[in-house]
C-alpha positions in Angstrom: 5.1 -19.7 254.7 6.3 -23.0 256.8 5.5 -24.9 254.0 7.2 -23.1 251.7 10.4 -23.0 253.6 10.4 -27.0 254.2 9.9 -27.2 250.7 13.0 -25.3 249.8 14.7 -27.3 252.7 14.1 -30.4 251.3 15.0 -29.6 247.4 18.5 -28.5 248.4 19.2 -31.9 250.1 17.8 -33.2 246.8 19.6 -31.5 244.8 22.4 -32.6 246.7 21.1 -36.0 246.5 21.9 -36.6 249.9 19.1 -38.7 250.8 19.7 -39.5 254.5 19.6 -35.7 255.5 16.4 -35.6 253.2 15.1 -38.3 254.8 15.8 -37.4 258.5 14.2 -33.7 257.6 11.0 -35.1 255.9 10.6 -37.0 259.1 11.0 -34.2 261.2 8.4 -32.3 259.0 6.1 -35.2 258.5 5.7 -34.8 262.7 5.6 -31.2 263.1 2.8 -29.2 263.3 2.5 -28.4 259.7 1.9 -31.2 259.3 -1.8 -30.5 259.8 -2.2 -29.9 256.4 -3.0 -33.5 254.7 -1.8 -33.0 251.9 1.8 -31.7 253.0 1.5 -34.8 255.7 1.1 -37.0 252.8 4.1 -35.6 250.6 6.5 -36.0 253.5 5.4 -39.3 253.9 6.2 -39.9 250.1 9.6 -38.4 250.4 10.1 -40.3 253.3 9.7 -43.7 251.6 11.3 -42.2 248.2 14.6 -41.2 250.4 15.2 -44.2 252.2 14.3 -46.5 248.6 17.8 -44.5 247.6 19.4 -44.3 250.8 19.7 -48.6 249.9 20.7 -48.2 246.2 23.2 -45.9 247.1 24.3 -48.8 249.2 24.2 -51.4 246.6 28.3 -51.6 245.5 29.4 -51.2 249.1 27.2 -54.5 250.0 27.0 -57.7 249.4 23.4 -58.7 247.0 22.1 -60.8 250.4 22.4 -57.7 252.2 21.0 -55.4 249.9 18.2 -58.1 249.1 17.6 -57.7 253.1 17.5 -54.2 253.2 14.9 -54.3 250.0 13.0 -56.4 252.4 13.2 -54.8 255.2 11.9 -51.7 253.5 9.0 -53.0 252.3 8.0 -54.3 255.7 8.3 -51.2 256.7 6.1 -49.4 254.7 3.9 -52.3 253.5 1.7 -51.2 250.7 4.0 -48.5 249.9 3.9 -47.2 246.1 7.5 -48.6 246.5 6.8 -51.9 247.8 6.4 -54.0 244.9 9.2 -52.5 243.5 11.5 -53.1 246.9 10.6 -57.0 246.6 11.8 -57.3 243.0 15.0 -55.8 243.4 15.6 -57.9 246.3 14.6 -61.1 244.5 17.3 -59.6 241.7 20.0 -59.7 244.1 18.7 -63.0 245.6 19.0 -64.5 242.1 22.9 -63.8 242.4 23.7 -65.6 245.1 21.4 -68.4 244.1 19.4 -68.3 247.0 16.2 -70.0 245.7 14.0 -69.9 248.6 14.1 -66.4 249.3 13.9 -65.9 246.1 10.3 -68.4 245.6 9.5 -66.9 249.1 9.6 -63.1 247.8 8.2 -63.5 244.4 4.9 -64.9 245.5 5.0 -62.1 248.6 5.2 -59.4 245.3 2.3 -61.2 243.1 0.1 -61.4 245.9 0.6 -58.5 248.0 1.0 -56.3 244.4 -1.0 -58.3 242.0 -1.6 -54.9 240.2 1.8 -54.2 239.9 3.4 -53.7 236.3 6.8 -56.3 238.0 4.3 -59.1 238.2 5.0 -60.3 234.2 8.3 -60.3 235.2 8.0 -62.0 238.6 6.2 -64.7 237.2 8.7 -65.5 234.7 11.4 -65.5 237.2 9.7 -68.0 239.3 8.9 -70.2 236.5 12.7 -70.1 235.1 14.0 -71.0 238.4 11.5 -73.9 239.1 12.7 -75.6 235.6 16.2 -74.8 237.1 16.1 -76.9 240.1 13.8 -79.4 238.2 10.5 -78.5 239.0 8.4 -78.8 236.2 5.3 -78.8 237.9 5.8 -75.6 239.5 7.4 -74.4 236.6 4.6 -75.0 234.0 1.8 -73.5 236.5 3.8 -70.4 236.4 4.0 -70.2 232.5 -0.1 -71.1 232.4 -0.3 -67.7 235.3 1.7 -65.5 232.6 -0.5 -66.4 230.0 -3.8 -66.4 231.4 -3.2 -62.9 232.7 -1.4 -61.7 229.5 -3.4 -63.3 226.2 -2.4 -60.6 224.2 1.5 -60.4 224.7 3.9 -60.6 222.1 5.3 -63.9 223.6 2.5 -65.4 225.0 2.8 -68.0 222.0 6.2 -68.8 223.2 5.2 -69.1 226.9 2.5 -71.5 226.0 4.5 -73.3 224.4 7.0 -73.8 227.3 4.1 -74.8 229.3 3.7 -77.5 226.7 6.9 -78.6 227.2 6.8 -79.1 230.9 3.4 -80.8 230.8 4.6 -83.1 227.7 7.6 -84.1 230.3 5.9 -84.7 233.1 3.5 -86.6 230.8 0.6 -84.5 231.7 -1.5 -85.1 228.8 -4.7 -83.5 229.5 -3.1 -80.2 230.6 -0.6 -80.4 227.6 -3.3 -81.1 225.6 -5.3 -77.6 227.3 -1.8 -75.6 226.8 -1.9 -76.6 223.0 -5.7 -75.5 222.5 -4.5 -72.2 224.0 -2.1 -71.7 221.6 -4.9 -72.2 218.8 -7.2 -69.9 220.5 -4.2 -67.2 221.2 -2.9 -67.6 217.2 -3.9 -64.8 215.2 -2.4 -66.1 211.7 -4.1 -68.5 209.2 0.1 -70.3 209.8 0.4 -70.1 212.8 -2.7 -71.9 213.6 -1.8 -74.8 211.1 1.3 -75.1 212.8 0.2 -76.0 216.1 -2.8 -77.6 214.4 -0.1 -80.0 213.6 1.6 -80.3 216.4 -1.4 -81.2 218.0 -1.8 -83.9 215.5 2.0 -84.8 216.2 1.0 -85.0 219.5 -1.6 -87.6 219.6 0.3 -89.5 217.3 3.5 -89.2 219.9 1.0 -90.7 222.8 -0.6 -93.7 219.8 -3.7 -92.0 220.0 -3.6 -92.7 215.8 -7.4 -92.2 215.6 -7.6 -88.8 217.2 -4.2 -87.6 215.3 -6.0 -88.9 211.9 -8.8 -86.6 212.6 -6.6 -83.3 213.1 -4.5 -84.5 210.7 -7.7 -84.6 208.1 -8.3 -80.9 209.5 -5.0 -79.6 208.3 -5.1 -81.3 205.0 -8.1 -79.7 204.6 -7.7 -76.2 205.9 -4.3 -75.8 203.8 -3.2 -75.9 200.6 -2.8 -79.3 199.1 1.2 -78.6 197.5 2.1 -76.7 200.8 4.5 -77.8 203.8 1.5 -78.5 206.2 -0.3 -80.7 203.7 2.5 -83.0 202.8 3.7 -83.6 206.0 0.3 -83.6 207.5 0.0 -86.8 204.7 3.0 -88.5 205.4 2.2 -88.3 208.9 -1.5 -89.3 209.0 -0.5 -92.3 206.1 1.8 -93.8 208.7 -0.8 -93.5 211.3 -3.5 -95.5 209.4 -0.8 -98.1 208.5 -0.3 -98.4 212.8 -3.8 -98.5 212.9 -4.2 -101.5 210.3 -5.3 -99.9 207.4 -2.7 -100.4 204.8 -4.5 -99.5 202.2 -5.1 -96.0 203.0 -2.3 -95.4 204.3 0.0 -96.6 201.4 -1.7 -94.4 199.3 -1.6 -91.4 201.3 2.1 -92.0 201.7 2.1 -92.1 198.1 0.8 -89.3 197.9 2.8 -87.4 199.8 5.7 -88.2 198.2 4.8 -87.2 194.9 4.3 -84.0 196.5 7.6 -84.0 198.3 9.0 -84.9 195.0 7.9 -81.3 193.3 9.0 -79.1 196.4 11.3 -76.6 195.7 12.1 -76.1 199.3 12.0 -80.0 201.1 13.9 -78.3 204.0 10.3 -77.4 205.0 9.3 -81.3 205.7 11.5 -82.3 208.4 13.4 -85.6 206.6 12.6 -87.7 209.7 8.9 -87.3 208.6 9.9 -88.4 205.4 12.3 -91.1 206.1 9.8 -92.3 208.6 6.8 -92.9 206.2 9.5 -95.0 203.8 10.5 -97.0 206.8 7.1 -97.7 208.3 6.1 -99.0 204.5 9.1 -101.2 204.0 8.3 -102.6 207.7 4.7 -103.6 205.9 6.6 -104.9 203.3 8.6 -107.1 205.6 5.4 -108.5 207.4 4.5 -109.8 204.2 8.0 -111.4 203.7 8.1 -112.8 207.2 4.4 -114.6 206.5 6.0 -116.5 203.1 6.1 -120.0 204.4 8.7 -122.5 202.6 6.4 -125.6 201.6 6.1 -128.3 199.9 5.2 -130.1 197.6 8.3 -129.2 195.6 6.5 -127.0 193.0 5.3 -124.8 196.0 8.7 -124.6 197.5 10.7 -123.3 194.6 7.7 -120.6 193.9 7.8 -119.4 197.8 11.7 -119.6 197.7 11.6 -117.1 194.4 8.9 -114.8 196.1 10.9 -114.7 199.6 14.1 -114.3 197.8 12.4 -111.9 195.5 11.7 -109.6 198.4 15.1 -109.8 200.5 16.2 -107.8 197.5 13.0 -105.3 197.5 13.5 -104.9 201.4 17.0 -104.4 201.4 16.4 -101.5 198.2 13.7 -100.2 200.7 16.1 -100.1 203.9 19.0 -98.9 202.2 16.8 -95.6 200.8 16.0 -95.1 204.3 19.6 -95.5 205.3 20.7 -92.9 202.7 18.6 -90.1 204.3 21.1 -90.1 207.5 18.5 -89.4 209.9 20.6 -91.7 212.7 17.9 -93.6 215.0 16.8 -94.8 211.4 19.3 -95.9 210.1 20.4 -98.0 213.1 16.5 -99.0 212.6 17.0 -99.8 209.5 20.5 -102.0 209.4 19.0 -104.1 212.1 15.8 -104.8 209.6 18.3 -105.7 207.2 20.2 -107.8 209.8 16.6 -109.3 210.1 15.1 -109.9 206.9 18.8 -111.7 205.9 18.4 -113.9 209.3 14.9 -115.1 208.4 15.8 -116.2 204.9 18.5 -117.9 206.5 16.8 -119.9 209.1 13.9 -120.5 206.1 16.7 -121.8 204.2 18.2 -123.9 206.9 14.8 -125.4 208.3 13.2 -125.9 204.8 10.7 -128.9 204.5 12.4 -132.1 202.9 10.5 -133.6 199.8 9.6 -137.5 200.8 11.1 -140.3 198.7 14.4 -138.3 198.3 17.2 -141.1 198.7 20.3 -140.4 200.9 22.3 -139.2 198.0 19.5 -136.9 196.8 18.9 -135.8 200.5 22.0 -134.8 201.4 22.5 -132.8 197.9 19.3 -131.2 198.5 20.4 -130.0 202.0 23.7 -129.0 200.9 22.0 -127.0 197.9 19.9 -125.0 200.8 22.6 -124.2 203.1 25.0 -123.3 200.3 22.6 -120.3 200.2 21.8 -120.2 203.4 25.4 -119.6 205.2 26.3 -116.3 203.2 22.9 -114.4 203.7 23.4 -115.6 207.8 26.9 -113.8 207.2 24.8 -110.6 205.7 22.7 -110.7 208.2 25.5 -110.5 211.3 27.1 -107.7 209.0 24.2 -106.0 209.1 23.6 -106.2 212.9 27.8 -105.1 213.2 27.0 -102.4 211.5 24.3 -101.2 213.6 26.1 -101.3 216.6 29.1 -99.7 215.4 26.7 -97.2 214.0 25.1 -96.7 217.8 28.8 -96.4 218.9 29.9 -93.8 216.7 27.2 -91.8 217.5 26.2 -92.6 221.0 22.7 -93.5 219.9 21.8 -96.2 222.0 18.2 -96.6 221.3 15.5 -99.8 221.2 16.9 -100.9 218.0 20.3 -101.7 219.1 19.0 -103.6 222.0 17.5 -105.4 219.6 20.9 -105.9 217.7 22.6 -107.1 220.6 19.9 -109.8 221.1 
């Protein structure tokens, strides 16, 4: 019967949802003799905690969040281990989070994930953390956080995307082992055929990012041959892995895979699929082979010999320029700077060949001095092409803030 009447004590303050008097009375059951019964014991106990969990949410617009964050603490102190706990610390990390208060904040998440580790908040504490480490600049921090979430959660819906932040921070910090881990992840987490090509790639990208050109042509090779040979993932994969044998001296192969690739890019329906820098990189990287061939035509004599390596070196100023210029017309911005300046140098090269061209023996001062004003009469104009096309670059780099290695180049 004593049971029964607390009982119907405490439902009325419930009702009434006045938690302090529900509180106080719990208490006052949960230490009187009744109380013998465990199980009673153990309910008051419960209403107890549950109580004074509202009495501080109740309090929540008349206080400040660092209060309220205190009181959250304070409670779980209190009743450390409760079946509340975990969810005391989070809502006091919440309000920590709007005041900014970042150590209390680091300091209460890892109390919830170890004290709670069970707990259905730590997915959610863990993200926090590793949000606010990238906030203040802590990559470090920040990736190991994004690794936790997805070791302990391999099949979430966004465990693909945390990885990939992981990735990010790792790639920054210039981690490349651990990036390297966080991407093999991703390729044992993917559960699509598309999705696996896609960070098969990246993967590929990445070693070619770090000039690792011999590992990228292997993955490279893997998703050529694991997709189909007209798709996205193919072509770019081609493109790609042709400019990567050409940085790792073998023209041949690469030329033709380039080729290759851009008769296949020629048939897409959708080329929004290639990204253009891809495409416009591959053109760039082949008229750069072009130019080493240019820059190794020597003007020599006898005479014979110098008029057929003038034609050839003149010859292929125009091919270069053709070349440069198709890169220039895809508008990707770092290339085009990239590519005015190689303009601005192929036209200063002919120039100075022109200017310091070998002088036939036996020439007499009136033939000598024809012969040198002949050369420079072609000379001075493709030197005035060649400053254009530096101008041009910089003004380029100006417009669009893009101050990258080739306009340091310009300027020197």
């Amino acid at each position: 019967m004593a049971i029964l009447s607390a009982n119907y004590v405490l439902e009325i303050f419930n009702l009434k949802k006045d938690w302090v008097k529900l509180s106080d009375w719990a208490n006052i059951f949960y230490n009187s003799p009744i109380s013998k019964n465990h199980k009673f014991k153990s309910k008051m106990k419960d209403i107890v905690e549950s109580a004074e969990f509202k009495i501080i949410l109740s309090k929540i617009d008349a206080k400040g969040p660092k209060d309220i964050a205190g009181d959250f603490v304070g409670f779980e102190k209190k009743y450390k281990f409760s079946s509340l706990g975990d969810e005391a610390l989070y809502n006091a990390i919440l309000n920590y989070k709007k005041v900014d208060d970042f150590d209390s904040i680091i300091k209460y998440s890892n109390a919830l994930t170890s004290t709670y580790p069970k707990s259905n908040l730590v997915n959610d504490v863990i993200i926090i953390l590793a949000s606010l480490y990238e906030q203040i600049g802590n990559l470090e921090k920040s990736a190991e956080e994004y690794e936790k979430f997805v070791a302990l959660n391999q099949n979430h819906k966004d465990v693909l995307i945390i990885s990939e932040k992981s990735f990010l921070m790792r790639r920054a910090l210039g981690d490349y082992s651990k990036a390297l881990y966080d991407i093999d992840q991703q390729l044992f987490l993917a559960k699509s055929k598309g999705k696996k090509l896609e960070i098969l790639l990246k993967k590929a990208n990445y070693f070619f990012e770090l000039g690792s050109y011999k590992s990228a042509l292997i993955v490279y090779r893997e998703v050529i041959s694991e997709s189909l040979p007209g798709s996205a993932f193919s072509i770019q994969s081609k493109f790609k892995a042709g400019v990567a044998n050409l940085f790792s001296y073998k023209a041949n192969e690469g030329i033709k895979l380039i080729s290759e690739a851009e008769l296949l890019y020629s048939k897409m329906e959708n080329k929004d699929l290639i990204p253009v820098e891809v495409v416009l990189s591959a053109k760039f990287e082949v008229a750069n082979l072009l130019f080493n061939r240019f820059s190794a035509v020597k003007l020599e004599l006898p005479i014979n010999k110098l008029k057929a390596s003038l034609a050839k070196k003149l010859s292929l100023v125009n091919e270069l320029k053709n070349r440069y210029i198709e890169v220039i017309e895809g508008g990707d911005i770092t290339l085009v700077i990239a590519s005015l300046y190689m303009i601005g140098q192929t036209y200063q090269l002919m120039s100075e060949a022109l200017f310091n061209a070998p002088i036939p023996k036996g020439y007499t001062e009136e033939e000598l001095k024809s012969y040198k004003s002949t050369l420079e009469e072609q000379a001075f104009p493709i030197e005035d092409k060649a400053v254009d096309a530096y101008e041009r670059a910089l003004k380029k780099a100006m417009e669009f803030g893009n101050y990258n290695v080739w306009v340091k180049k310009a300027l020197t």
